[in-house]
C-alpha positions as CSV (number, residue, x, y, z in Angstrom):
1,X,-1.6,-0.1,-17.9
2,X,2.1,0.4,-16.7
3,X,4.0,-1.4,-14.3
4,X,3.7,1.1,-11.6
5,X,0.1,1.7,-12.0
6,X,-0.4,-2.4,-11.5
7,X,2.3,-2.5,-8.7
8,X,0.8,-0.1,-7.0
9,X,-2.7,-1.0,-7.4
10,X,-1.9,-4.3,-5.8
11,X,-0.3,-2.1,-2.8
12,X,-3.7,-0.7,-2.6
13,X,-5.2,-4.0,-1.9
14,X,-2.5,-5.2,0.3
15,X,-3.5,-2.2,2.4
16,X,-6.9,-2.3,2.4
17,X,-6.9,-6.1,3.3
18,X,-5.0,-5.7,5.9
19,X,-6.4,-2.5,7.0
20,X,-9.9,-4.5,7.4
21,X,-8.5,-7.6,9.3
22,X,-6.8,-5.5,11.6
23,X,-10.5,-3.3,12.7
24,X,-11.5,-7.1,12.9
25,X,-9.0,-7.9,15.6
26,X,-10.3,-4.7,17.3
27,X,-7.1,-2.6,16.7
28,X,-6.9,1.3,17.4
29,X,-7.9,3.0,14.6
30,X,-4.7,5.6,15.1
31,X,-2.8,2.6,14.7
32,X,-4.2,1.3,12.0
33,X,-4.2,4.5,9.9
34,X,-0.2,4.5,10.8
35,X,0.7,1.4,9.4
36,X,-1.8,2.1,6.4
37,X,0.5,5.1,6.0
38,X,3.8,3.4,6.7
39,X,2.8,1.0,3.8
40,X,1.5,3.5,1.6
41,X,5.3,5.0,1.4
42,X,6.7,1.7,1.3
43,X,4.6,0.8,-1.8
44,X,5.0,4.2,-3.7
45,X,9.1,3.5,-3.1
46,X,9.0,-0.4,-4.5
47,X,6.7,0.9,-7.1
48,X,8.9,3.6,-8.2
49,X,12.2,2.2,-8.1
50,X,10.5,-1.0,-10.3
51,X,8.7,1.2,-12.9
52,X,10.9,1.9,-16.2
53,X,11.4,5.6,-17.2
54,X,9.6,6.2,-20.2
55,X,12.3,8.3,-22.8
């Protein structure tokens, strides 16, 4: 497993957790699914710029 495939895994789970605990509180779900989305990106772009090019 490569670093980007771990870093974004744990992105995954970030998301999700937080995804859960915010239909706990009773959030929007339009909301939700936009921040889901905004961290999506941001997690694809940290796990990216981290991940060593393979030569």
């Amino acid at each position: 497993m490569n670093w980007f495939n771990l870093a974004f895994a744990g992105w995954v789970i970030v998301i999700i957790a937080l995804a859960l605990a915010a239909y706990m509180m009773k959030a929007p779900p339009v909301w939700i699914a936009i921040g889901s989305l905004a961290l999506l990106g941001v997690g694809i772009i940290t796990s990216v710029s981290r991940a060593k090019p393979r030569i």
